[in-house]
NUMI-734833 format. One record per residue: residue in three letters; x, y, z of N, C-alpha, C in turn; residue number from 0. Coordinates in nm, 3 decimals, padded with zeros to 5 digits. Example, Ala and Ser with C-alpha at 12.3 -4.5 7.8 and 13.67 -1.06 7.14 Angstrom:
# residues 2
ATOM residuo     nxx     nyy     nzz    caxx    cayy    cazz     cxx     cyy     czz num
ATOM     ALA  01.319 -00.569  00.780  01.230 -00.450  00.780  01.320 -00.330  00.780   0
ATOM     SER  01.285 -00.225  00.708  01.367 -00.106  00.714  01.290  00.003  00.787   1
***
This chain:
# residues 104
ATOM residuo     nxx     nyy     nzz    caxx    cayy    cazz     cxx     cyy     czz num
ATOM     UNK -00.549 -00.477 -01.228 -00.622 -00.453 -01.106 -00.728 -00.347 -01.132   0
ATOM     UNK -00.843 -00.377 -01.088 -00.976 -00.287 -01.093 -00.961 -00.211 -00.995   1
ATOM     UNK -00.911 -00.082 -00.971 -00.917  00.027 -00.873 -01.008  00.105 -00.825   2
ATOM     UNK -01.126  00.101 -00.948 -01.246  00.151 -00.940 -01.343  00.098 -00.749   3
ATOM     UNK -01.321 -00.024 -00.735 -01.380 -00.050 -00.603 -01.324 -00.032 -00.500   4
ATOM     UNK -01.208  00.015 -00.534 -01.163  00.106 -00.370 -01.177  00.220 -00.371   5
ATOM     UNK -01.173  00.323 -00.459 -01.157  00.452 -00.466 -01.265  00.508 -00.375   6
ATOM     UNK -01.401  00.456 -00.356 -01.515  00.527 -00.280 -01.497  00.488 -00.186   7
ATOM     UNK -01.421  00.380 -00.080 -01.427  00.358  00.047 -01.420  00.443  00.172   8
ATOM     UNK -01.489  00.503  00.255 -01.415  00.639  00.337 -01.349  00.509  00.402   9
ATOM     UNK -01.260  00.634  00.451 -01.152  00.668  00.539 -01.175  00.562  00.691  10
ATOM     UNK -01.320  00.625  00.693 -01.366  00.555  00.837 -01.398  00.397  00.865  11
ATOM     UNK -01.407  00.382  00.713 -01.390  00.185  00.742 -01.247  00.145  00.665  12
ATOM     UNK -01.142  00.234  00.634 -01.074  00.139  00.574 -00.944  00.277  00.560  13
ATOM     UNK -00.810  00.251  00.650 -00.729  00.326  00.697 -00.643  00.291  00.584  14
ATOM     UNK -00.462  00.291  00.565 -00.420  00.257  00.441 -00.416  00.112  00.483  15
ATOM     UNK -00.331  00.053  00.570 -00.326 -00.051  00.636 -00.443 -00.162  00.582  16
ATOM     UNK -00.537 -00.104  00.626 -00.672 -00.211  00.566 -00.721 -00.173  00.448  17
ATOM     UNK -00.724 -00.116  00.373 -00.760 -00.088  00.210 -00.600 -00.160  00.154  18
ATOM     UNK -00.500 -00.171  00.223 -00.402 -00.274  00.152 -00.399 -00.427  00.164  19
ATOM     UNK -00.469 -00.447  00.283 -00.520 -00.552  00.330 -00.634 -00.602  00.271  20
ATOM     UNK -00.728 -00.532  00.193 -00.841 -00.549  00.166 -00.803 -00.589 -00.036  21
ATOM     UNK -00.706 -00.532 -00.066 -00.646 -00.566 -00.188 -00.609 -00.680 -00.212  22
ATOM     UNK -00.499 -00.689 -00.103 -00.424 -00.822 -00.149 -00.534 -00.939 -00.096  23
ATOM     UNK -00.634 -00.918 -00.020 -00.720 -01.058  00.006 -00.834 -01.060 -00.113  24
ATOM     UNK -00.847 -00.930 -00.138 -00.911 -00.951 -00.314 -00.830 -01.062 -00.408  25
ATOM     UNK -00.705 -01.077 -00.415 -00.657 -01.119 -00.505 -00.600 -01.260 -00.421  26
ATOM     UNK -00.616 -01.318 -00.321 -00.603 -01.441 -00.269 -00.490 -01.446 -00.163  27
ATOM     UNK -00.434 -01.314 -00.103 -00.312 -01.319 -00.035 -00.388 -01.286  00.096  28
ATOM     UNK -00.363 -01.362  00.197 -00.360 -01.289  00.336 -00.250 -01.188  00.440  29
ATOM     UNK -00.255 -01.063  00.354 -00.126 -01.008  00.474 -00.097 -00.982  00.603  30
ATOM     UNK -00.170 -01.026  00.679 -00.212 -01.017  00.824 -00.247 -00.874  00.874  31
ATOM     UNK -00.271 -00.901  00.975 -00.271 -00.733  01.036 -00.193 -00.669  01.058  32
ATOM     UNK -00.156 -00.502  01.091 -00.066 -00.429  01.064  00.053 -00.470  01.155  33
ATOM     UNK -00.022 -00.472  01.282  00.115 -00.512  01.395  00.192 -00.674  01.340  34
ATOM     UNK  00.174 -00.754  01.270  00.219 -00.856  01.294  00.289 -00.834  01.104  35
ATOM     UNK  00.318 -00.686  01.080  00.392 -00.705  00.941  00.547 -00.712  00.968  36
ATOM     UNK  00.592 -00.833  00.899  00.760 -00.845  00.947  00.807 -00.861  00.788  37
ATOM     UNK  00.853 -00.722  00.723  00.930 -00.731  00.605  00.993 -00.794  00.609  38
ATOM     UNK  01.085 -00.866  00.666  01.213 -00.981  00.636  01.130 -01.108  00.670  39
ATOM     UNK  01.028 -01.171  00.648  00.972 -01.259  00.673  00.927 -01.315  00.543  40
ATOM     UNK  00.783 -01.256  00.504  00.712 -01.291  00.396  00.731 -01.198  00.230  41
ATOM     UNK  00.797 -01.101  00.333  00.808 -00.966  00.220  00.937 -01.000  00.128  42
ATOM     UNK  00.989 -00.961  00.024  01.098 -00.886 -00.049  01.139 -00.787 -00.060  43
ATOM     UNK  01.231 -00.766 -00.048  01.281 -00.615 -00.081  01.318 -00.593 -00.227  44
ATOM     UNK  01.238 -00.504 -00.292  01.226 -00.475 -00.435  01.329 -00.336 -00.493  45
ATOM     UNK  01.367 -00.305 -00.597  01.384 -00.176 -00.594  01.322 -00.092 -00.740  46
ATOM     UNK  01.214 -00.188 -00.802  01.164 -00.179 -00.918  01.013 -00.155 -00.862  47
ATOM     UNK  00.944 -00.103 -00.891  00.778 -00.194 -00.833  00.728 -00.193 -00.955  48
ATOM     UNK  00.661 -00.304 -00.911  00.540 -00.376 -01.029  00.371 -00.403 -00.917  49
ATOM     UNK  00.323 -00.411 -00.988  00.177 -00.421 -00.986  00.170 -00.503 -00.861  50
ATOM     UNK  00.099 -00.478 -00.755  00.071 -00.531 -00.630  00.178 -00.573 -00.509  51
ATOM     UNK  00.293 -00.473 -00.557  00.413 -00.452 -00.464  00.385 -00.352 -00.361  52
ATOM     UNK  00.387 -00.347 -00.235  00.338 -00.270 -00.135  00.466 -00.136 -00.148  53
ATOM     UNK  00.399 -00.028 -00.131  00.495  00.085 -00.067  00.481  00.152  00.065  54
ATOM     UNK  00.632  00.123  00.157  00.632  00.159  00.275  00.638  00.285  00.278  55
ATOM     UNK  00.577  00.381  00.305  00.657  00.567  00.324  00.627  00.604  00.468  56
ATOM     UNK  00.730  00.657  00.483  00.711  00.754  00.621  00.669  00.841  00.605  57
ATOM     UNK  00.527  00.870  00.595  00.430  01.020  00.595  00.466  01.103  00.709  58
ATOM     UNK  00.537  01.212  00.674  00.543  01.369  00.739  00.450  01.393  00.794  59
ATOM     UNK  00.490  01.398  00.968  00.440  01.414  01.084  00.294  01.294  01.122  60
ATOM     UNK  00.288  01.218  01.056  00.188  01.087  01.090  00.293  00.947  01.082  61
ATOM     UNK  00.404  00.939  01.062  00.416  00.795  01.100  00.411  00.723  00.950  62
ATOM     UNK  00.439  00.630  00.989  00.440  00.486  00.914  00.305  00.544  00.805  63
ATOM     UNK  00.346  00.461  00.638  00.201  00.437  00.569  00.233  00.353  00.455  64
ATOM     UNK  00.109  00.286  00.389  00.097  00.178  00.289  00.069  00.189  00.214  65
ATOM     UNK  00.093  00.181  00.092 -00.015  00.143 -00.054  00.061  00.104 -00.147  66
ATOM     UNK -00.040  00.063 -00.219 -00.013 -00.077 -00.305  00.015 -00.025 -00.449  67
ATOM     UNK  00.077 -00.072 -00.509  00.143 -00.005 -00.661  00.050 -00.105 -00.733  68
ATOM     UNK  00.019 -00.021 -00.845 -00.130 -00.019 -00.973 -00.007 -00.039 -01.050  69
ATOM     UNK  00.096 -00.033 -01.086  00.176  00.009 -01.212  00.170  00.145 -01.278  70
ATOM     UNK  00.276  00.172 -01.390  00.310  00.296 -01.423  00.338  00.368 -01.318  71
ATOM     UNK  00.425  00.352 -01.235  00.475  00.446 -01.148  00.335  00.536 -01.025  72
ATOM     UNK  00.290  00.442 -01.012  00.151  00.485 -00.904  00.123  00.389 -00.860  73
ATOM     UNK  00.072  00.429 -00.713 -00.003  00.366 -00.599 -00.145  00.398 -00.526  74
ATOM     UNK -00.189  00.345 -00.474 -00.344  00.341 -00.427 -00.324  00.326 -00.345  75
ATOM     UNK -00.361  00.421 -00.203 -00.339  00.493 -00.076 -00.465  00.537 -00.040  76
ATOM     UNK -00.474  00.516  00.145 -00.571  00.613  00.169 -00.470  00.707  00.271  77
ATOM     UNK -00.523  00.866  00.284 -00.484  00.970  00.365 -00.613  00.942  00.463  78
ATOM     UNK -00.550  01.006  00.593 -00.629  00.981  00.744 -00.761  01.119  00.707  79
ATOM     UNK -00.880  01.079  00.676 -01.026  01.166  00.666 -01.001  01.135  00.535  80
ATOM     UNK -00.954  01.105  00.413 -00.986  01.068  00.240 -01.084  00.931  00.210  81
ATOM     UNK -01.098  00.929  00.110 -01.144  00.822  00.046 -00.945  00.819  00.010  82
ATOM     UNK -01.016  00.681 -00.055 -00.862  00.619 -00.150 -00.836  00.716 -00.268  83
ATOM     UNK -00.684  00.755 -00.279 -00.645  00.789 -00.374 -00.525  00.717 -00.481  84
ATOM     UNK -00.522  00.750 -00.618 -00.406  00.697 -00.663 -00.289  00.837 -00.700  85
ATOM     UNK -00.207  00.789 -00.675 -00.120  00.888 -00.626  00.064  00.844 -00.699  86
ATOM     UNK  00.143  00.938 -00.759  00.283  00.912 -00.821  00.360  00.845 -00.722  87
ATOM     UNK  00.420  00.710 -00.737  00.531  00.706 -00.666  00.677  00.837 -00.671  88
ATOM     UNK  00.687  00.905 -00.753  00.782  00.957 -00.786  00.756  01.080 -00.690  89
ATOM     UNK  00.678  01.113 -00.671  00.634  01.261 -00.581  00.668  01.189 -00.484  90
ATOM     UNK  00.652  01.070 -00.371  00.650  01.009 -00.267  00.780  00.947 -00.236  91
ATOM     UNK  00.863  00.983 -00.347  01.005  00.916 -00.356  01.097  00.923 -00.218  92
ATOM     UNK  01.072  01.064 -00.206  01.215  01.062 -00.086  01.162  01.039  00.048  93
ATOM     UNK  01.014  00.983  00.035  00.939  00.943  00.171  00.926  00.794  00.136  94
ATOM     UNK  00.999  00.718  00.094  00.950  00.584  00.057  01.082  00.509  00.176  95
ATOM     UNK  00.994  00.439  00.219  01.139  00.364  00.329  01.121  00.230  00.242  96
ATOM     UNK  01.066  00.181  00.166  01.110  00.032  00.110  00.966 -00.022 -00.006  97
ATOM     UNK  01.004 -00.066 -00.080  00.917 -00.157 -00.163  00.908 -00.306 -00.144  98
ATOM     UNK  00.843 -00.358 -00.144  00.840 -00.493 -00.081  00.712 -00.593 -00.183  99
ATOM     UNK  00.777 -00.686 -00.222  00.705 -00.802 -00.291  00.663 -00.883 -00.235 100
ATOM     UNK  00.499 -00.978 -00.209  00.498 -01.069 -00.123  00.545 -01.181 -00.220 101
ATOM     UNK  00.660 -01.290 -00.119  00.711 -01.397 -00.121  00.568 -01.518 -00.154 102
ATOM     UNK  00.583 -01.579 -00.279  00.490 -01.668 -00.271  00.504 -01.838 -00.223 103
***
């Protein structure tokens, strides 16, 4: 995955939700919009991640958040006012509520 074309996106066109959305339709998947995500539907529940496996975390004091695993133990996230960052799953560990594979 080329990460290079998300990294400059602000914040203001593209929340994590839609910079994860904007990934997986790069690569031919439609994940719908945020309200209509039903992990026991299309998703898997993983406990490994590999390359274009979504990570659920509950971000401290904001709620729900998304991003998509690059491999080697990192993900590509945006924070609310950032551009996209790539960022350790392992730092994000004890905020991770689930890894999830889309079902093809």
């Amino acid at each position: 995955m080329n990460t290079d074309k998300y990294l400059n996106i602000s914040f203001s066109e593209c929340d994590c939700f839609a910079l994860a959305s904007r990934i997986y339709r790069d690569h031919g998947i439609d994940i719908g919009h945020y309200s209509d995500l039903d992990f026991s539907d299309r998703w898997e529940p993983v406990s490994d991640p590999k390359k274009m496996d979504l990570i659920y975390v509950d971000f401290p004091g904001q709620g729900d958040h998304v991003g998509v695993c690059i491999g080697h133990g990192k993900f590509l996230h945006a924070l609310e006012g950032k551009t996209p960052v790539i960022a350790s799953i392992g730092f994000w560990k004890r905020h991770v509520k689930g890894i999830y594979r889309w079902r093809k």
